[in-house]
Every structure is written in C-alpha cells, then in structure tokens.
C-alpha positions, 0 to 999 in steps of 0.5 A: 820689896826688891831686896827681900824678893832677892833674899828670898830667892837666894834663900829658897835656891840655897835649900834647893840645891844643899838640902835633899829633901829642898825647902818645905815652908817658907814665912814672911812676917812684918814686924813694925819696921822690920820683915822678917823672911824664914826658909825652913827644911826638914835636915839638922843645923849641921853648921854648913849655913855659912858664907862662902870662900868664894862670894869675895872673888868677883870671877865665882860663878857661885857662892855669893847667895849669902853674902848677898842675904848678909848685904841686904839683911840687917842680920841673917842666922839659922835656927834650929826648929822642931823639924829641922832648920830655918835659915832666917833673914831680917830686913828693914822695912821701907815705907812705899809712895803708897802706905805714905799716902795712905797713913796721910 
C-alpha cells in the first residue's frame, strides 16, 4: 500500500507541475497480483515522460519522481489515449495479515 500511495503521488505531482491543464482522472485497478496505477491529462505523449538526468545525483532537489516509480513499479510507460496521455505504473500486489486471514 505504501509503495503505490508513493507512485501515485510522484505520478499526480508530475502532471501538476509539467502539464498545463494538470491531471484530469486518475484509476487504480487490481489485476490478480498486480495493481495497476494510471494518471491521465489531456496534452499529447510528446516523449517529455522519461527519467531524469538528474535522479542518479544524491544532492538534486528534484527529478527523482520517476526513478522512483521505476523502483517501485514492475514497469511504468505512457500511453497514448483518446484524450491525451496516461502515464502508467504497474506494481506488485502483496497480500496484507488482513486478506490472509480472511481467505483462511
């Protein structure tokens, strides 16, 4: 829970601060062991998704979101959609103390 609370925020932070119009929907979606996290905006995959230069230097003050979603995620990409762009994160899904208990 703690790794896609991070993913989302790094995700929903990005489209705040590079897009014009921000982010316009955001979905979470549990697909047998994965959860998948998607932010989408309305402006164009222009290819400015991608890492930055700076996320390997220890002393940045930014620019490590998507190295971070990169850690946590299985795999992350951007997608093109009918209204613009979705930046995609997949993650594993663990089992809680919770669902164990309840499936037993």
């Amino acid at each position: 829970m703690d790794d896609a609370v991070l993913v989302v925020s790094e995700l929903v932070g990005n489209a705040v601060r590079h897009t014009t119009a921000g982010p316009d929907c955001l979905t979470i979606e549990i697909d047998g062991d994965h959860v998948v996290v998607a932010v989408h905006d309305p402006e164009p995959d222009d290819g400015r998704v991608h890492l930055s230069e700076t996320a390997a230097d220890p002393l940045a003050e930014s620019g490590r979101g998507l190295w971070l979603v990169q850690t946590l995620a299985r795999r992350w990409y951007v997608e093109t959609t009918a209204v613009g762009k979705a930046v995609v994160a997949v993650l594993p899904r663990r089992k809680t103390a919770v669902s164990r208990a309840a499936g037993s």
